[in-house]
N, C-alpha and C positions, 0 to 999 in steps of 0.2 A: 784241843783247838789247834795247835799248834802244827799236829801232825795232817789232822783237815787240812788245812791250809798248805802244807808240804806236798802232798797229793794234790791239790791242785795245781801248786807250780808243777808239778813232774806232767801232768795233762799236757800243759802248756809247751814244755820242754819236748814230750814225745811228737805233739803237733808240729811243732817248729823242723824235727824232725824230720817226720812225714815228707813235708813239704821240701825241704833241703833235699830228699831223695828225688821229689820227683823236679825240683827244679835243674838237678844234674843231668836228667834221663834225657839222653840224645836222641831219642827217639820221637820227644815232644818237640812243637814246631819252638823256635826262641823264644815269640808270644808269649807261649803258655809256660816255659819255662820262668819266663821275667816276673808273670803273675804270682807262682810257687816262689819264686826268691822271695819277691815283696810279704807275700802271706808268712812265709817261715823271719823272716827280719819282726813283722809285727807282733807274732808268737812268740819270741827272744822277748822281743820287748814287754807281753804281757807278763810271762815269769819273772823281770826282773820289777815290775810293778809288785807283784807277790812278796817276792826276794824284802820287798820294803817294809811291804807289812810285817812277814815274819822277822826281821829283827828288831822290831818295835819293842819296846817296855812291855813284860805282861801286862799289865793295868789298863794300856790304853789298847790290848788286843782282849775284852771281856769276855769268859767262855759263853755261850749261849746252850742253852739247855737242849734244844732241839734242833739238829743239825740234819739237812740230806746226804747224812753218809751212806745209805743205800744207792740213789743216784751217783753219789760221786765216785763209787767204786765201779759199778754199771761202765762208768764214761771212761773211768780210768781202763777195765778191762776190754772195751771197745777201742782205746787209741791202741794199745799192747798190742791187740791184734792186727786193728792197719796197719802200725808199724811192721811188723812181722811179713805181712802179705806186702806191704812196699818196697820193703828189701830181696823178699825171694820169690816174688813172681816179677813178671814181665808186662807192666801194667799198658792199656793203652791208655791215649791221652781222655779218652772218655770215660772211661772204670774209674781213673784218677780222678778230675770233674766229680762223678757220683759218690765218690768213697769222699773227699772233702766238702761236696753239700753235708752228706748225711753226719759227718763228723760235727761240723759246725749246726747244724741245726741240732745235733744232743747237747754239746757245750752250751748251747744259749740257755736252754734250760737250767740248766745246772747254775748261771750264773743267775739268771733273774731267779730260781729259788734263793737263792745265798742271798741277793737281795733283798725279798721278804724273811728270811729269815733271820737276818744278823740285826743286832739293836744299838750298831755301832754306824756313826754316822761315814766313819772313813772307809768301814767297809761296806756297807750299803753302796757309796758313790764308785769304789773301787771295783766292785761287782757289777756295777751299774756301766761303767766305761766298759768293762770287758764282755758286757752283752751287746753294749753300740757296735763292738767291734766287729761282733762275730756274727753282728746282723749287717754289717759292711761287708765281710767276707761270702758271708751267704750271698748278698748284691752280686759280690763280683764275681764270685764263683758262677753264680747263672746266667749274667752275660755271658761268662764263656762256654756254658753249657749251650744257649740261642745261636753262639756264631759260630762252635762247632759243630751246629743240628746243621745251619743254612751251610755253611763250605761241605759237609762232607753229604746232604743228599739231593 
């Protein structure tokens, strides 16, 4: 369980990531730079939500017998390689846009399994916050996908 849970903080950690690279990328207008900063601060703070649970009392983190550790490795070797492609290519502000939908629409998954799957009420709601999030970020991500469709054709 333990280490589940560690793998998710590191999702979270490499996402925050992602976005820390592309909110530097002078290449992106400020906009969408200011966007990547916000996303990557929220990602920080989803890991240190994690950070909480994992140094909980075993007792009150209960192991659960059936875990989505296939998906969650999936997700894990999906952000590994954004990451990798955000560092050495030369992303434009629309690949970045696309690579963060589809990042955040796998993480959703991942978290509302965890939700049905866990029989613990603190993580059920924990898992539960970090799909609202990542259904906020999918939001704002797509606005910026609409008003970089409308400005650039």
């Amino acid at each position: 369980m333990y280490q589940y849970l560690m793998d998710c903080r590191k999702v979270e950690e490499i996402t925050a990531r992602i976005y820390q690279l592309f909110a530097v990328n002078r290449i992106f207008t400020a906009e969408m730079r200011a966007v990547f900063q916000q996303l990557s601060h929220d990602e920080t703070a989803h890991a240190r939500q994690l950070d909480l649970v994992i140094q909980a009392h075993p007792r009150e983190v209960p192991v659960v017998a059936r875990i989505a550790r296939d998906k969650l490795n999936e997700v894990l070797a999906l952000a590994s390689g954004y990451e990798e492609q955000a560092k050495n290519a030369q992303l434009q502000e629309e690949d970045a846009l696309r690579m963060a939908v589809k990042m955040e629409r796998e993480f959703i998954k991942v978290h509302v399994q965890n939700v049905l799957t866990f029989r613990n009420q603190k993580l059920e709601k924990l898992f539960g916050e970090l799909a609202q999030g990542d259904q906020q970020h999918i939001d704002r991500l797509n606005a910026c996908v609409t008003a970089w469709n409308e400005k650039n054709t």
